[in-house]
N, C-alpha and C positions, 0 to 999 in steps of 0.2 A: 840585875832583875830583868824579866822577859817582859816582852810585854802580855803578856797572859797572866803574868804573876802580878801587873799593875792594876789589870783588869779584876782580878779576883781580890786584891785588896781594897780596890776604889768600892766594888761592893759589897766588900765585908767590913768597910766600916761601919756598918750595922744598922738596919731598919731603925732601931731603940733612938741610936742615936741621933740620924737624921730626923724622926718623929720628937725628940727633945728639942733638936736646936730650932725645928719650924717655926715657931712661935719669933723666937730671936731674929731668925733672919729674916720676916715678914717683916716685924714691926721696924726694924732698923730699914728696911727699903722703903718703907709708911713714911718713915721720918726723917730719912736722910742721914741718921750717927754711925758714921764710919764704924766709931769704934764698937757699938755692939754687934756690927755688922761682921766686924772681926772675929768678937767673942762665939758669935754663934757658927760663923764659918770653924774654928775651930774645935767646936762642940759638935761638930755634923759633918765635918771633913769636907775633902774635896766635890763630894756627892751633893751636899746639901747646896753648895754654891755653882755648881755645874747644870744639875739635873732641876733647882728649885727656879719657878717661874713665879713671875710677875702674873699671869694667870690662874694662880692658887692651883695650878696642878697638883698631886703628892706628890714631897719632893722623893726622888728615887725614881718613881714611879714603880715599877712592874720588875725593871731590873732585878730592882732587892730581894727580892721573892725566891729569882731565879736564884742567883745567891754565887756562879761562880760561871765562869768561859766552859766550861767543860757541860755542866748541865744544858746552858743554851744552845750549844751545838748540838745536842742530845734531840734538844725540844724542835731545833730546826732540821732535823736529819729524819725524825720520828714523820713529821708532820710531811716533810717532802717524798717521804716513802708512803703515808698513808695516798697520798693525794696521785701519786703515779696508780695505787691497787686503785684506785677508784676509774681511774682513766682507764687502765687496761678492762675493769669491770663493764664501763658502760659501752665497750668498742668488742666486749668479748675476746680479747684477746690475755694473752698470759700471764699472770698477776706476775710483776717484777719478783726477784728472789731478795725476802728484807736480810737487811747484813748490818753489821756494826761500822762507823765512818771510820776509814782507812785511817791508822797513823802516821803520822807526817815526819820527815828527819826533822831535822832541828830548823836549819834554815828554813825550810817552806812552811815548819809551825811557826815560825817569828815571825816572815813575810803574812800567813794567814792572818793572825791573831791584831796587826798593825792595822789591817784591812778591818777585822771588827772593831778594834780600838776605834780607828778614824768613822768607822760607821756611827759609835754612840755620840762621839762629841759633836759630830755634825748633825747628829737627831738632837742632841738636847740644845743647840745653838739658834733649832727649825723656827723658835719663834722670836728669835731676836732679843731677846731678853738680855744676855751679855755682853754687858758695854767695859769702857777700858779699864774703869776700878774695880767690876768682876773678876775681870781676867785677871787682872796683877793679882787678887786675893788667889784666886787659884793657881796662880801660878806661886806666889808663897808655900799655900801647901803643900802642891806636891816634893816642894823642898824637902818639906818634911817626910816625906816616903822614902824608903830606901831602894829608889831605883837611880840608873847609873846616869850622869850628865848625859849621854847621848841619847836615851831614850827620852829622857825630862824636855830636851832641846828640839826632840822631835814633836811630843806631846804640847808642848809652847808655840810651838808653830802652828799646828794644828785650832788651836785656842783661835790663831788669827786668822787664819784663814777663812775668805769667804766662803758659805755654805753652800756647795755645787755639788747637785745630785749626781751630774755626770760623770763628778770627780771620784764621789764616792764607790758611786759603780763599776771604777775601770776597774778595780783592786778584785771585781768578783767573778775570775776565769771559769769557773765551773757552776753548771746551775747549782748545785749543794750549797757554794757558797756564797752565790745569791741569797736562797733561801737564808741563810743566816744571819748576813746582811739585811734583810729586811725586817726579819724576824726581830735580830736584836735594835734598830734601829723603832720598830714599831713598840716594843717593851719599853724603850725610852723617851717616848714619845708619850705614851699615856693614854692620857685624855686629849682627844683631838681639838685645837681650834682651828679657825681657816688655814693659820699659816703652818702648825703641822701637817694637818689634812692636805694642804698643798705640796710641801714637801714630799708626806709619803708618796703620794700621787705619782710624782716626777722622777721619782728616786725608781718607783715599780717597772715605767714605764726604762726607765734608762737598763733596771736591771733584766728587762726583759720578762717579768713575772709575768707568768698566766696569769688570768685574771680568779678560776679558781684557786690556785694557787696562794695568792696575791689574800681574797677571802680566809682559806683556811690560816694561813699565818696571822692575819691580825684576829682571829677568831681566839686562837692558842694565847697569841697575847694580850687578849682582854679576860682570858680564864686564868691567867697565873696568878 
């Protein structure tokens, strides 16, 4: 399994169901019981225990919406094309020519796609909320995906790793996939508190985003 094929299954585990187990996996963090904590991690998948905060954010957030890797590069290639016509508009100068985002061989979709992956889990990690009996539940799960040991071992990693926007940014060689980087990391983010608000912040700054630019993406993603 690619990681793109992870991506789209973590959020096609379905709005439905993440909105079912919420309740479960609130009151289990309310109260401390492992085991509904369990039941509802499975009822809600890897997403529900990934993306759901101790801040009553919705769990998924905005990701779910988007619904698959392929749409959100859409939304971040859309957005970074409208926001260059704008720039060439106010300079007078030649409205860029809009095009569809290049296909990638395999390896540099793999490489790409690992750089989005690692983008969402360090957005959804922005406010600290998963500690070591989270991770091991999410790391259970994704047991249960059929993706291969090496990518599981890489995504496990990732879990632990401290959240470093600088980290997250080396992965984003071209501005395009900046923009999607941010993009996708601001859909998973949600609803801002300081310590998202912070993150995104830092994460803009390392990827280099314009600041209108920087505007119009989290715009895109509080409309999805």
């Amino acid at each position: 399994m690619s990681a793109q094929s992870l991506i789209d299954q973590l959020l096609k585990t379905g709005l439905s169901a993440v909105n079912d187990a919420r309740g479960s996996v609130r009151n289990a963090r309310d109260s401390g019981d492992l085991h509904k904590y369990a039941k509802g991690a499975a009822a809600g998948g890897v997403l529900a225990l990934l993306l759901g905060t101790r801040g009553g954010r919705r769990m998924g957030g905005s990701a779910l919406k988007i619904g698959s890797m392929a749409a959100m590069g859409m939304l971040a290639w859309k957005t970074y094309q409208d926001w260059q016509a704008q720039k060439a508009a106010a300079t007078g100068a030649a409205a860029p020519t809009l095009s569809a985002p290049p296909a990638l061989p395999a390896p540099q979709a793999e490489a790409h796609d690992r750089v989005m992956l690692k983008a969402m889990i360090a957005a959804a990690k922005a406010d600290g909320h998963l500690d070591e009996r989270e991770r091991e539940l999410v790391e259970a799960e994704l047991k249960r995906c059929e993706s291969d040991a090496t990518l599981r071992a890489w995504f496990e990693t990732e879990l632990r790793r401290p959240v470093e926007p600088a980290d997250v940014a080396a992965g984003a060689n071209t501005p395009e996939l900046a923009a999607e980087v941010y993009l996708a990391s601001a859909l998973v983010v949600d609803d801002t508190g300081t310590m998202e608000r912070a993150y995104l912040d830092a994460l803009a700054r390392e990827l280099r985003l314009d600041d209108g630019l920087k505007r119009q993406l989290e715009a895109r993603a509080q409309a999805a």
